[in-house]
TIVO-2410 file (N, C-alpha, C; in nm, 3 decimals):
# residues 180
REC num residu      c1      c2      c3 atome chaine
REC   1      X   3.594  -2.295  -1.071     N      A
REC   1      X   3.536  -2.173  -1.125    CA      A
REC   1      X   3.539  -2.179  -1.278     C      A
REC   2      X   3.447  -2.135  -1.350     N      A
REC   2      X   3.467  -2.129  -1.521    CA      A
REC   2      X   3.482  -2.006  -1.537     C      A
REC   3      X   3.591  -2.046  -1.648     N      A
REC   3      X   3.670  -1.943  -1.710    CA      A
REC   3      X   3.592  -1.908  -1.838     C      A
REC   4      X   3.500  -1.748  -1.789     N      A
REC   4      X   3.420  -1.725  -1.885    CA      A
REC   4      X   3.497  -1.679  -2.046     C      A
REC   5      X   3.638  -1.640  -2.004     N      A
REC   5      X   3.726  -1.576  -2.119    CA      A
REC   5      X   3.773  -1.668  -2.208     C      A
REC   6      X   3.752  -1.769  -2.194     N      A
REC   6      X   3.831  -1.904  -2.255    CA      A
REC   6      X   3.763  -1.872  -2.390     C      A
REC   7      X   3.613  -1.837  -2.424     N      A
REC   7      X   3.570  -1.840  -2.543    CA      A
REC   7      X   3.592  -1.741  -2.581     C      A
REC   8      X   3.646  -1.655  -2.543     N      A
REC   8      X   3.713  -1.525  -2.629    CA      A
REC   8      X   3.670  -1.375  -2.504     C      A
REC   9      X   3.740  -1.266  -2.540     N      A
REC   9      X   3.725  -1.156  -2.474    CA      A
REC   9      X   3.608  -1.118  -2.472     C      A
REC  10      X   3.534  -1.078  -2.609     N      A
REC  10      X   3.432  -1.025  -2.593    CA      A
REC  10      X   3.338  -1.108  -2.524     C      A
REC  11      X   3.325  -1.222  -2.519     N      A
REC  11      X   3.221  -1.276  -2.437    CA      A
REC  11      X   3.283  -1.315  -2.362     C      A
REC  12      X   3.367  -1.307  -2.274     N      A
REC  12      X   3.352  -1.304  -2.101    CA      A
REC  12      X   3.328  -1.162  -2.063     C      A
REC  13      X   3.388  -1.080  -2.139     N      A
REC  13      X   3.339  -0.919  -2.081    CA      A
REC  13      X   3.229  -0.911  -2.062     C      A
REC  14      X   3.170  -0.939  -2.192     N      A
REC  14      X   2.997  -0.873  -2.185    CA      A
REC  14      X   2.961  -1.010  -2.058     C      A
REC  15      X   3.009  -1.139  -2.055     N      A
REC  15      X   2.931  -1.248  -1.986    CA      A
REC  15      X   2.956  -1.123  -1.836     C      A
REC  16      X   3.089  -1.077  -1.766     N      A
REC  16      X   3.131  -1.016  -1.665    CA      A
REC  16      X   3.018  -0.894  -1.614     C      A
REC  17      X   3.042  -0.816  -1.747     N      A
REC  17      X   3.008  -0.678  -1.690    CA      A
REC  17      X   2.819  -0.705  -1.688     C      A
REC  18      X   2.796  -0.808  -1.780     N      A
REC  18      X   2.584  -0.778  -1.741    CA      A
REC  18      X   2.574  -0.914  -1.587     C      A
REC  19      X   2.681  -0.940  -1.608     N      A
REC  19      X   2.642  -1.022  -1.443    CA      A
REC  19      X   2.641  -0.918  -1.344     C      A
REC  20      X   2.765  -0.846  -1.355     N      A
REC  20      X   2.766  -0.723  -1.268    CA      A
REC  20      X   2.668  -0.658  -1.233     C      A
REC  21      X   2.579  -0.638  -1.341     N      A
REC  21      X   2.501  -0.536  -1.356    CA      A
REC  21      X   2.330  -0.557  -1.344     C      A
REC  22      X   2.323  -0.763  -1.334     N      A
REC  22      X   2.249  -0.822  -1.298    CA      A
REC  22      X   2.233  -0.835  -1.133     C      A
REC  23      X   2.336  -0.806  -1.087     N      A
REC  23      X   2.339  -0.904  -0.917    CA      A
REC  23      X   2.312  -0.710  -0.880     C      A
REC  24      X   2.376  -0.598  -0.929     N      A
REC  24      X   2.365  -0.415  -0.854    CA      A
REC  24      X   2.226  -0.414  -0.897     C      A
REC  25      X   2.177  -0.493  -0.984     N      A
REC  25      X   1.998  -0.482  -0.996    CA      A
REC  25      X   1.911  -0.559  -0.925     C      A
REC  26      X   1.928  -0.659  -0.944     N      A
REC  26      X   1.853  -0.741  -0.826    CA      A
REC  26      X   1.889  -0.697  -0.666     C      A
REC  27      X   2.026  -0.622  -0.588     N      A
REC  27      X   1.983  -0.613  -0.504    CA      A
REC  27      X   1.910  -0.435  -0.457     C      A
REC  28      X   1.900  -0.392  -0.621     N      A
REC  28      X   1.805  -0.258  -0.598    CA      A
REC  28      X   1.664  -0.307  -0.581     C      A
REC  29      X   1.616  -0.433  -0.700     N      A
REC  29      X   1.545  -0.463  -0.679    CA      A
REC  29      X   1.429  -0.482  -0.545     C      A
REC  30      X   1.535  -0.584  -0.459     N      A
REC  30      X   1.523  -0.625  -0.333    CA      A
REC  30      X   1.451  -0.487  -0.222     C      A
REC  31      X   1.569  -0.402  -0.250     N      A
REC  31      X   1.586  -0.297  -0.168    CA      A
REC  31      X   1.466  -0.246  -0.204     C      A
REC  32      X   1.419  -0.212  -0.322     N      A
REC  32      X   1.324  -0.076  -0.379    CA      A
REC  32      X   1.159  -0.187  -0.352     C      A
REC  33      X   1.161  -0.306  -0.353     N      A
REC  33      X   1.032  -0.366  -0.311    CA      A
REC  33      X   0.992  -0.367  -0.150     C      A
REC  34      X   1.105  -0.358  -0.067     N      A
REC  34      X   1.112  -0.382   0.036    CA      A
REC  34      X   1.020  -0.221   0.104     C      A
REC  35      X   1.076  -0.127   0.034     N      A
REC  35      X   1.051  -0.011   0.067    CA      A
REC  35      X   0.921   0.075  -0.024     C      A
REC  36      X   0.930   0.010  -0.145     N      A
REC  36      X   0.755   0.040  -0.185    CA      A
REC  36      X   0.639   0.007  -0.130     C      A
REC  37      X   0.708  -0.148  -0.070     N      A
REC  37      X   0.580  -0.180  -0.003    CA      A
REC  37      X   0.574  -0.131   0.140     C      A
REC  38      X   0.667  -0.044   0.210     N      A
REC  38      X   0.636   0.018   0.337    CA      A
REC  38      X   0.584   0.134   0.322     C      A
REC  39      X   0.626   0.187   0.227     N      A
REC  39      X   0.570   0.331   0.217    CA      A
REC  39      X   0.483   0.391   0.108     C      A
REC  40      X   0.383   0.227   0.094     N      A
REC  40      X   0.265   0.189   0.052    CA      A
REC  40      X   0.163   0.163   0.147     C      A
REC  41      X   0.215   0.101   0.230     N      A
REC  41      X   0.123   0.058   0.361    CA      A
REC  41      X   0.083   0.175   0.440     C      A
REC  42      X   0.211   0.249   0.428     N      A
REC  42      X   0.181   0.394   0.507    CA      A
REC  42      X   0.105   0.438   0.454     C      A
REC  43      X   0.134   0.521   0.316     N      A
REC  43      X  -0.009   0.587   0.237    CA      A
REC  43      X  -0.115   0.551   0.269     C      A
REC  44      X  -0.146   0.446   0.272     N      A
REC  44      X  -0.269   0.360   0.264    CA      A
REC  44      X  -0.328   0.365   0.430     C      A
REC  45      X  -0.251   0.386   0.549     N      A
REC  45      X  -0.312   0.394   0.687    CA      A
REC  45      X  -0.347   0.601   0.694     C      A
REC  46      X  -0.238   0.663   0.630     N      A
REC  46      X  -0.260   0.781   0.617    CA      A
REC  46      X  -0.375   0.799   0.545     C      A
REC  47      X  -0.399   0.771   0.465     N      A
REC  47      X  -0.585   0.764   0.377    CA      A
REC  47      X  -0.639   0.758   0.465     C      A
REC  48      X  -0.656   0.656   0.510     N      A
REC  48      X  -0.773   0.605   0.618    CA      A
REC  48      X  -0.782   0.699   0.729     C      A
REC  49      X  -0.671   0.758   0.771     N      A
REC  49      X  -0.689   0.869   0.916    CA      A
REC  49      X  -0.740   0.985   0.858     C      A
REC  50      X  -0.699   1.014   0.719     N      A
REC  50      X  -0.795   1.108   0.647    CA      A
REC  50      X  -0.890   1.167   0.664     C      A
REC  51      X  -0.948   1.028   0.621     N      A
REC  51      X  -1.084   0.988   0.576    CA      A
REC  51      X  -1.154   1.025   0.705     C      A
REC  52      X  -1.091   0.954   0.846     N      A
REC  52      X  -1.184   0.941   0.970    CA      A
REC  52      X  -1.155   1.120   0.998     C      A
REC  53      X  -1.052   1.211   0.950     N      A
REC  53      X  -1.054   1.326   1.010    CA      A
REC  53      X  -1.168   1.386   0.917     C      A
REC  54      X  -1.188   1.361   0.786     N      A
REC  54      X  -1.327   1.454   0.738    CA      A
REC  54      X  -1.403   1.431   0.775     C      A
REC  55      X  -1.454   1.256   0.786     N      A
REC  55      X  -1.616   1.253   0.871    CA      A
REC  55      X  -1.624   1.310   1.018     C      A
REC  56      X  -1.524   1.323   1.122     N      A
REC  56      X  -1.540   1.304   1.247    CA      A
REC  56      X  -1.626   1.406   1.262     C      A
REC  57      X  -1.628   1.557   1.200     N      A
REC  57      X  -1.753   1.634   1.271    CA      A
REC  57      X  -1.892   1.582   1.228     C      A
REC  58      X  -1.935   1.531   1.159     N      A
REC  58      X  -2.015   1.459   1.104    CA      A
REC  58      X  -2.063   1.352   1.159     C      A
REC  59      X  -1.955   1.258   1.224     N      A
REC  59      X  -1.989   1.167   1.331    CA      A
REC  59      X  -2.006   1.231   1.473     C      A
REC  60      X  -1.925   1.366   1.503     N      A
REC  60      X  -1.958   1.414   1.602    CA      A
REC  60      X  -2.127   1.439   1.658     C      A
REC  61      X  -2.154   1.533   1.527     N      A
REC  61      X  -2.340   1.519   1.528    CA      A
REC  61      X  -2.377   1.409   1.538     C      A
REC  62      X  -2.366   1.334   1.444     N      A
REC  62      X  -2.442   1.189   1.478    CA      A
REC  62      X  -2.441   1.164   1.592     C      A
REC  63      X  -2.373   1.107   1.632     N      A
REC  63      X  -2.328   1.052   1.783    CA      A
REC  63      X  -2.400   1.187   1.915     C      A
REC  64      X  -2.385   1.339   1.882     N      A
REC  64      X  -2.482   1.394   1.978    CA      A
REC  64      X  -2.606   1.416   1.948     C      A
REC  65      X  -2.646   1.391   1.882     N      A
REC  65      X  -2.819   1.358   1.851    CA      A
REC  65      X  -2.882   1.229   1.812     C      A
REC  66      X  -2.785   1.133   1.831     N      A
REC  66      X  -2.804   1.002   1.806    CA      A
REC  66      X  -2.885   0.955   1.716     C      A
REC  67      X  -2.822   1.041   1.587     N      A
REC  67      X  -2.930   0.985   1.479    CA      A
REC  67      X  -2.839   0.873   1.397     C      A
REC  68      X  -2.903   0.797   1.393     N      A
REC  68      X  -2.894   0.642   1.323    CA      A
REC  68      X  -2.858   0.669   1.160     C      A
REC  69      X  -2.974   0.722   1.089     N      A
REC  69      X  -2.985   0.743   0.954    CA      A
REC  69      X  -2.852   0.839   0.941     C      A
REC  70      X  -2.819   0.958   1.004     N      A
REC  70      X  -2.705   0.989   0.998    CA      A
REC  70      X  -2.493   0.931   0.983     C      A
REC  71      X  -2.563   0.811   1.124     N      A
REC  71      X  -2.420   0.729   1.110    CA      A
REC  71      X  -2.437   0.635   0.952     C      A
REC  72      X  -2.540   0.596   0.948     N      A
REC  72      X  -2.553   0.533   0.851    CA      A
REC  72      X  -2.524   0.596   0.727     C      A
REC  73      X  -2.567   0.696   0.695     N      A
REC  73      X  -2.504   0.740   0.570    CA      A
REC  73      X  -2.352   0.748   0.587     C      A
REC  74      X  -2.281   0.792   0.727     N      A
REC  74      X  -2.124   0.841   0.713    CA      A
REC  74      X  -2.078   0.738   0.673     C      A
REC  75      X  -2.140   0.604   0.714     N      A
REC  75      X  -2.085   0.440   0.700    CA      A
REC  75      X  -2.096   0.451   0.534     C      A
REC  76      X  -2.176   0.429   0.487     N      A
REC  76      X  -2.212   0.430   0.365    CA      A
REC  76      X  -2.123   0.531   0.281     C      A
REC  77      X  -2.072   0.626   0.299     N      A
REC  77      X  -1.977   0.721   0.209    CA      A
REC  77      X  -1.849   0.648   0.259     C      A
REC  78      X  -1.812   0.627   0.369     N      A
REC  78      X  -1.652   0.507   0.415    CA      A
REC  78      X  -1.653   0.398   0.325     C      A
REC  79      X  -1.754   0.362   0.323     N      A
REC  79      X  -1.742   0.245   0.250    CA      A
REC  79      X  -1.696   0.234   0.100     C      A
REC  80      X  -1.723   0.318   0.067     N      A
REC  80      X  -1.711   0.366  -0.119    CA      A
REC  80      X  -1.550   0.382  -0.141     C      A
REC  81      X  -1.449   0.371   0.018     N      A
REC  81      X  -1.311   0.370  -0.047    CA      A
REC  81      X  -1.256   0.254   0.008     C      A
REC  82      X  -1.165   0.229  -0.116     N      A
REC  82      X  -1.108   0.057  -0.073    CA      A
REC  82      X  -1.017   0.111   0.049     C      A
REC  83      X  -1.004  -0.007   0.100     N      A
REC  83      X  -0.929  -0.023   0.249    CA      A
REC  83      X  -0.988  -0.035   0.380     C      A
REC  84      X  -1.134  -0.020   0.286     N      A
REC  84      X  -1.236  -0.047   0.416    CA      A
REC  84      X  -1.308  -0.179   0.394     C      A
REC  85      X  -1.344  -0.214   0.528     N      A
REC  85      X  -1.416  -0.409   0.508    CA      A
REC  85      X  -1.503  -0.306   0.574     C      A
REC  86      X  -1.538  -0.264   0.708     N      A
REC  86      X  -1.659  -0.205   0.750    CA      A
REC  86      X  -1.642  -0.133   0.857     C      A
REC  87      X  -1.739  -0.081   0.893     N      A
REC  87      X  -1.726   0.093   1.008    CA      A
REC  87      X  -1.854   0.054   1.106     C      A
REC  88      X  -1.850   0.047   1.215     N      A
REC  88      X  -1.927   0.114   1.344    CA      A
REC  88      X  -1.874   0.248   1.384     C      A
REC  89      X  -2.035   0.307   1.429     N      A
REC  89      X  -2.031   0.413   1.471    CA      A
REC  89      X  -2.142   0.375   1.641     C      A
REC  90      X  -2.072   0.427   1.752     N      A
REC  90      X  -2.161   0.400   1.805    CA      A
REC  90      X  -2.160   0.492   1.945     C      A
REC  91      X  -2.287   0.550   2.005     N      A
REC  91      X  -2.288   0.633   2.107    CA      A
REC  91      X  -2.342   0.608   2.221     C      A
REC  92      X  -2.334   0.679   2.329     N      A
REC  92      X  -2.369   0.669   2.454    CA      A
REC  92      X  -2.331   0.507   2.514     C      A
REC  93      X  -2.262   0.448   2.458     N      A
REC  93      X  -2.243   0.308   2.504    CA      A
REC  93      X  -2.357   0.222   2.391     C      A
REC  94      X  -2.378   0.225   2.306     N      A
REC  94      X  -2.475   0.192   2.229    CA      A
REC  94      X  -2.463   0.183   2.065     C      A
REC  95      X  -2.449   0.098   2.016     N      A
REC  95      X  -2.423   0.087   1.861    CA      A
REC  95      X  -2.524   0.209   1.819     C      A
REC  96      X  -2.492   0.301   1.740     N      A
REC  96      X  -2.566   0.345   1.616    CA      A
REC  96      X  -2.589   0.274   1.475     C      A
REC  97      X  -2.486   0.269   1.403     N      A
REC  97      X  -2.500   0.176   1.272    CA      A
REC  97      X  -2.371   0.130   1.278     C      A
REC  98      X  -2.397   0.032   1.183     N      A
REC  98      X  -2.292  -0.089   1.163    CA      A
REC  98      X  -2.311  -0.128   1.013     C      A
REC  99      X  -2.188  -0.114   0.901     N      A
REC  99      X  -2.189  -0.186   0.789    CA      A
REC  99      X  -2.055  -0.267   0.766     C      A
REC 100      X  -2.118  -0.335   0.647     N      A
REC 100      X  -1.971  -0.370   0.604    CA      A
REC 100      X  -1.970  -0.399   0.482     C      A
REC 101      X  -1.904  -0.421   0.383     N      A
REC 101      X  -1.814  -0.379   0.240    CA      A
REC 101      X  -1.882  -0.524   0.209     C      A
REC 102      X  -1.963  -0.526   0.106     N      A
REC 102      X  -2.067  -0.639   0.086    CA      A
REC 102      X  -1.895  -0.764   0.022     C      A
REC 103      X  -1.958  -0.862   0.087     N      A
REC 103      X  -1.858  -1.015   0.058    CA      A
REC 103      X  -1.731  -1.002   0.191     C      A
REC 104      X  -1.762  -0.912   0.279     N      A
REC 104      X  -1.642  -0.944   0.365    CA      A
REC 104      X  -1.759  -0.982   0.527     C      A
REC 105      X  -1.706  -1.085   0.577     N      A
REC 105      X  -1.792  -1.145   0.684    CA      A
REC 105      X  -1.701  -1.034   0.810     C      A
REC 106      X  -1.821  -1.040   0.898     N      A
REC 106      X  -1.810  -0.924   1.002    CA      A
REC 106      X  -1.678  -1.023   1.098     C      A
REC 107      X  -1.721  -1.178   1.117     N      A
REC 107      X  -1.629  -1.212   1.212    CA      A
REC 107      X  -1.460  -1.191   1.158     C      A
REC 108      X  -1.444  -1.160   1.050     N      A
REC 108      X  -1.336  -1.164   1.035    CA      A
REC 108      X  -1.254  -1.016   1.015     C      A
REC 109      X  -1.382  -0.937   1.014     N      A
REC 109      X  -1.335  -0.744   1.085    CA      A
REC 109      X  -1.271  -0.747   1.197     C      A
REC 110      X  -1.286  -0.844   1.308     N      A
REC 110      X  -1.296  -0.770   1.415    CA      A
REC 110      X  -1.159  -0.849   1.457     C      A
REC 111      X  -1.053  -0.873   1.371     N      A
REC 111      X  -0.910  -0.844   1.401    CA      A
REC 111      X  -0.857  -0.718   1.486     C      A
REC 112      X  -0.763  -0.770   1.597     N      A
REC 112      X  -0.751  -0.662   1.670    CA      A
REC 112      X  -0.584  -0.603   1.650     C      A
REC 113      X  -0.568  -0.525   1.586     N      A
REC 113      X  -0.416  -0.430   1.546    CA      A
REC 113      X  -0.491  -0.379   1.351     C      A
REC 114      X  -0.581  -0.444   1.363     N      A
REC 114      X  -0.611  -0.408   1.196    CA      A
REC 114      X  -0.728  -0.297   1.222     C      A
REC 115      X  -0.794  -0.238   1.316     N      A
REC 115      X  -0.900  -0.146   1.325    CA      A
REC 115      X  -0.828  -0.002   1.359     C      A
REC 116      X  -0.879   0.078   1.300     N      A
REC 116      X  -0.859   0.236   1.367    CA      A
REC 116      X  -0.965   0.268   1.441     C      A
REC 117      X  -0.957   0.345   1.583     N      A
REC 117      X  -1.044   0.334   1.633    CA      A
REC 117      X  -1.058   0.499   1.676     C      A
REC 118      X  -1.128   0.573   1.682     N      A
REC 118      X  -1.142   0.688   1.684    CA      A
REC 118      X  -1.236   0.790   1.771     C      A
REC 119      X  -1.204   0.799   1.869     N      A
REC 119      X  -1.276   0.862   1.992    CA      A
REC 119      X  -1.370   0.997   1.910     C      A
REC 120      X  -1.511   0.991   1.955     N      A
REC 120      X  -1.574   1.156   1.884    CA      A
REC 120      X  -1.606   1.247   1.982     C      A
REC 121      X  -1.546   1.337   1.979     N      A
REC 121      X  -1.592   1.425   2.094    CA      A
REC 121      X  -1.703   1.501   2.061     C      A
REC 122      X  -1.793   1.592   2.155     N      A
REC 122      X  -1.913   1.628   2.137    CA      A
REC 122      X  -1.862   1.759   2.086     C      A
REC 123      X  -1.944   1.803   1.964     N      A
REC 123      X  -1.919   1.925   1.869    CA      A
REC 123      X  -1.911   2.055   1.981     C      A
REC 124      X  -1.996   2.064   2.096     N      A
REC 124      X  -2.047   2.175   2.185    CA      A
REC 124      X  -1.884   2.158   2.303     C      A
REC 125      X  -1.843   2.051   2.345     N      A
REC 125      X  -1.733   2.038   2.420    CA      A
REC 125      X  -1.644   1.925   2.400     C      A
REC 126      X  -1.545   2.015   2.325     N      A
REC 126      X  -1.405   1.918   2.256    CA      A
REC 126      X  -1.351   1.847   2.371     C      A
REC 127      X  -1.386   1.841   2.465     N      A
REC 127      X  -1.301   1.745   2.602    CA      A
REC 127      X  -1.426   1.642   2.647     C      A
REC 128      X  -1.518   1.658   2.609     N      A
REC 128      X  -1.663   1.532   2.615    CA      A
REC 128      X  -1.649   1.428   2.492     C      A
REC 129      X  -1.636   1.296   2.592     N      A
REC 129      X  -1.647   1.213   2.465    CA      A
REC 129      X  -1.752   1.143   2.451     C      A
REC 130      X  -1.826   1.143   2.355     N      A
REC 130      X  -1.950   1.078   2.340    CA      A
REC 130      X  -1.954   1.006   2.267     C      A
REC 131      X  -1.869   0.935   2.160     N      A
REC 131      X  -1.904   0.834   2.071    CA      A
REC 131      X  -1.779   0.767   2.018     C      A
REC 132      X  -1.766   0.744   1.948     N      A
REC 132      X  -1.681   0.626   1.879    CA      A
REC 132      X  -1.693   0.557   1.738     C      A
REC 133      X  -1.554   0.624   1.684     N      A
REC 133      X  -1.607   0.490   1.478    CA      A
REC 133      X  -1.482   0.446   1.503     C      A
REC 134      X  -1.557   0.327   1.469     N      A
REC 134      X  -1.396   0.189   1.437    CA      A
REC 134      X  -1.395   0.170   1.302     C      A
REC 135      X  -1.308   0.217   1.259     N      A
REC 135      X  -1.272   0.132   1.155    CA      A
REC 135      X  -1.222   0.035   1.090     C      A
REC 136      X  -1.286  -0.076   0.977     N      A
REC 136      X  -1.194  -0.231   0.989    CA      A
REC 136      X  -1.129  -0.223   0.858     C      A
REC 137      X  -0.990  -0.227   0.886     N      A
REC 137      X  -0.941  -0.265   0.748    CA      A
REC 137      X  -0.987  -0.332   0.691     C      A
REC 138      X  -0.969  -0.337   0.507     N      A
REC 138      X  -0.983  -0.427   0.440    CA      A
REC 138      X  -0.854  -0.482   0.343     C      A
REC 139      X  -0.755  -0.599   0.454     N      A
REC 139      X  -0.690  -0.616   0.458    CA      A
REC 139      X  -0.649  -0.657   0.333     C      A
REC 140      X  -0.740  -0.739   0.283     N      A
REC 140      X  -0.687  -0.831   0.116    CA      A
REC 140      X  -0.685  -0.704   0.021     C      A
REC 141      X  -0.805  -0.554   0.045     N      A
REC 141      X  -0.781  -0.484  -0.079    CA      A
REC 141      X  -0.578  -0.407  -0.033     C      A
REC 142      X  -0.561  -0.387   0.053     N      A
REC 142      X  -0.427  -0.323   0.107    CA      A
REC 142      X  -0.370  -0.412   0.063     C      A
REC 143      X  -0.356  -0.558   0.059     N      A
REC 143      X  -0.284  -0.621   0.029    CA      A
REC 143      X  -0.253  -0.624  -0.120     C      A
REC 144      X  -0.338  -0.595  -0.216     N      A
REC 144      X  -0.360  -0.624  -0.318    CA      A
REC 144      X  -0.286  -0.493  -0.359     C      A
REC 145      X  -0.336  -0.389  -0.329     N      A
REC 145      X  -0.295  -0.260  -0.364    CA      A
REC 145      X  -0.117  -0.231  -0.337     C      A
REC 146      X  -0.076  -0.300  -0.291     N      A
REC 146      X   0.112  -0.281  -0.214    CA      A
REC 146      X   0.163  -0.370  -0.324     C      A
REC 147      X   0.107  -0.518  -0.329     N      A
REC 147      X   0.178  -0.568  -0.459    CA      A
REC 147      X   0.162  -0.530  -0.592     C      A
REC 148      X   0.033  -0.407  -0.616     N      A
REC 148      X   0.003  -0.399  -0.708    CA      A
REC 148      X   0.161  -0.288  -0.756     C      A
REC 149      X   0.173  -0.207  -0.635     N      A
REC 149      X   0.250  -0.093  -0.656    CA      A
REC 149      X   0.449  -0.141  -0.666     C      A
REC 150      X   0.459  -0.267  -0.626     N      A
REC 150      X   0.558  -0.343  -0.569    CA      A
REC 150      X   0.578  -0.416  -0.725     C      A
REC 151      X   0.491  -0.480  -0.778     N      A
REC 151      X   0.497  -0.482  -0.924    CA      A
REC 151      X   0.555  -0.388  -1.054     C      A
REC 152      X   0.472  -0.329  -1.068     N      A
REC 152      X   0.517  -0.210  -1.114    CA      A
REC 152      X   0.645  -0.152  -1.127     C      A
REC 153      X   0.686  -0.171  -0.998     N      A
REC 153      X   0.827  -0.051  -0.981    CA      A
REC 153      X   0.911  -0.179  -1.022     C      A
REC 154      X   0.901  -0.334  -0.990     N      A
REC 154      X   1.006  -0.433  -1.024    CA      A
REC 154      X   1.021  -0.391  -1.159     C      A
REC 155      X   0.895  -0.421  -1.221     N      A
REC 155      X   0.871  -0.437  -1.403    CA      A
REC 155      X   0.956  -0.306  -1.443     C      A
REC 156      X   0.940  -0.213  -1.364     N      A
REC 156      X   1.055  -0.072  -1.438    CA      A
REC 156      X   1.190  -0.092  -1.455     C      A
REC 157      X   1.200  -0.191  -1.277     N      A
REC 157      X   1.344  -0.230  -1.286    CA      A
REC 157      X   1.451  -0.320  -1.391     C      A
REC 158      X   1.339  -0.393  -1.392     N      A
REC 158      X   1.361  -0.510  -1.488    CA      A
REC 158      X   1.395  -0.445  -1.627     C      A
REC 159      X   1.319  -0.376  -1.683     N      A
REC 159      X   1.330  -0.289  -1.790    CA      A
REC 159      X   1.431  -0.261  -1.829     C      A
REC 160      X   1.499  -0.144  -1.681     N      A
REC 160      X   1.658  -0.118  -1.700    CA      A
REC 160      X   1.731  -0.183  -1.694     C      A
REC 161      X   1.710  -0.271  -1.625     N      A
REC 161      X   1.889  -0.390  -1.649    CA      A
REC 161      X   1.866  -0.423  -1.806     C      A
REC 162      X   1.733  -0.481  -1.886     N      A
REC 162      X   1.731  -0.515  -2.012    CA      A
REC 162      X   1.834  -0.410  -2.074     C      A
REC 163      X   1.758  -0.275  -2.093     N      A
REC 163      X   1.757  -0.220  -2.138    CA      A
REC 163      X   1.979  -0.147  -2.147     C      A
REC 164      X   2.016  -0.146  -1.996     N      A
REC 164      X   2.139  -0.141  -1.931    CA      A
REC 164      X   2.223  -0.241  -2.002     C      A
REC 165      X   2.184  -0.364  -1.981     N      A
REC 165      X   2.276  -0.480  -2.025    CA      A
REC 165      X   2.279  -0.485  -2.228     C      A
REC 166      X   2.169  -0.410  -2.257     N      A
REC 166      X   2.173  -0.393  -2.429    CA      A
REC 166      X   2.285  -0.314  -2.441     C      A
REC 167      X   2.256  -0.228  -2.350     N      A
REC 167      X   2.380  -0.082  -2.368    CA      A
REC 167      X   2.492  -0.181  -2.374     C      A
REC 168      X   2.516  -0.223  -2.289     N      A
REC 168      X   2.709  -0.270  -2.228    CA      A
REC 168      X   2.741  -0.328  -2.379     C      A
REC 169      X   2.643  -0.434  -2.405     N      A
REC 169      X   2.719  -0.545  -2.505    CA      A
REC 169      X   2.714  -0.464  -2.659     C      A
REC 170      X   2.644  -0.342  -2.668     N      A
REC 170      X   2.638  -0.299  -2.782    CA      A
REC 170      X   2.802  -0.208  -2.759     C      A
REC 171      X   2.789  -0.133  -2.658     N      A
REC 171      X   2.909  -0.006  -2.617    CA      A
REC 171      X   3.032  -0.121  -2.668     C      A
REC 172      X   3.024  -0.262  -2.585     N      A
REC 172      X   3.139  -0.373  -2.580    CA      A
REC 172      X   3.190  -0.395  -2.729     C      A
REC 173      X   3.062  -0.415  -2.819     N      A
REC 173      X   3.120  -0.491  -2.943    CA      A
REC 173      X   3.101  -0.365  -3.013     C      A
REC 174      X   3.064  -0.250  -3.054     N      A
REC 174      X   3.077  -0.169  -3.203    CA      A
REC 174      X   3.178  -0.065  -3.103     C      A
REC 175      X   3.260  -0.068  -3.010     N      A
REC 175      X   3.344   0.037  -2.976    CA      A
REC 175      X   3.481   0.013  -2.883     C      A
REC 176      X   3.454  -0.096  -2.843     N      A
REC 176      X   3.586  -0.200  -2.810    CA      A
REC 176      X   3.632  -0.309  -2.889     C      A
REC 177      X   3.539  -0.365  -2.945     N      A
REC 177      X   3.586  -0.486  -2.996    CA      A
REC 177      X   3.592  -0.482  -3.147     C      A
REC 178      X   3.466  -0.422  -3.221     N      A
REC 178      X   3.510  -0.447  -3.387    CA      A
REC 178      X   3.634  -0.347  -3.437     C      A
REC 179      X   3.622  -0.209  -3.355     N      A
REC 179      X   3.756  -0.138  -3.395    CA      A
REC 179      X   3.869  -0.213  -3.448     C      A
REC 180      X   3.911  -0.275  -3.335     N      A
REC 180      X   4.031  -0.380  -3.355    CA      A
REC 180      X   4.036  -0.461  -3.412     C      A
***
């Protein structure tokens, strides 16, 4: 083991106490990424059920008058928020419209645990189901968006230990050590 005190008090203290204060940060670190990015992912599936609860009366019509130009526009306003690759809407057993988030290929939507899928019942009888929007994640922007937020909160962390470990060695040497 090295004997950080050998070169004198003040520097094994300060070497002691910012190790200390390095290893209670890194495992906040650990902890606080682990958990930004879960309850990032959440936000981000809660959006999306949102989203499908404002259009659904909207898809409800669509889907009972089977107008096309209709699903198509709801597709077209889904699309305008990240987290989406692309949306079917489709009724009576029958596609209405189908888009997708220009540069993302359809075969690779149709991952199955990554879609929300959303039964529409008919506006006239809430127990009739007549249609259906799937929604496909857009997995790389979610992805992008969790580390973006997972970043961030490290870089704060990081900050404070700097900022923590300035404290110790300043508190160490102008109030323990030059006194004497």
């Amino acid at each position: 083991m090295i004997n950080v005190f050998r070169r004198g008090i003040l520097f094994g203290t300060i070497v002691s106490a910012v190790g200390t204060v390095f290893v209670i940060v890194l495992i906040f670190v650990l902890v606080t990424a682990y958990t930004t990015a879960a309850n990032t992912e959440k936000y981000i599936s809660k959006h999306l059920e949102e989203l499908l609860d404002t259009v659904e009366s909207t898809a409800g019509v669509a889907c009972f008058v089977e107008d096309k130009q209709l699903a198509s526009e709801l597709i077209a306003g889904l699309l305008k928020n990240n987290g989406i690759a692309g949306v079917v809407v489709t009724a009576a057993n029958k596609e209405l419209a189908r888009a997708n988030r220009s540069g993302k290929a359809e075969s690779g939507m149709e991952m199955a645990g990554s879609n929300i899928i959303r039964k529409i019942n008919s506006p006239f009888n809430k127990e009739e189901v007549i249609g259906e929007i799937i929604v496909y994640r857009d997995q790389q922007a979610i992805d992008r968006q969790v580390s973006e937020e997972v970043r961030m909160t490290i870089s704060m962390l990081v900050i404070q230990l700097v900022l923590v470990a300035a404290a110790v060695v300043f508190i160490l040497y102008f109030i323990v050590v030059r006194p004497i």
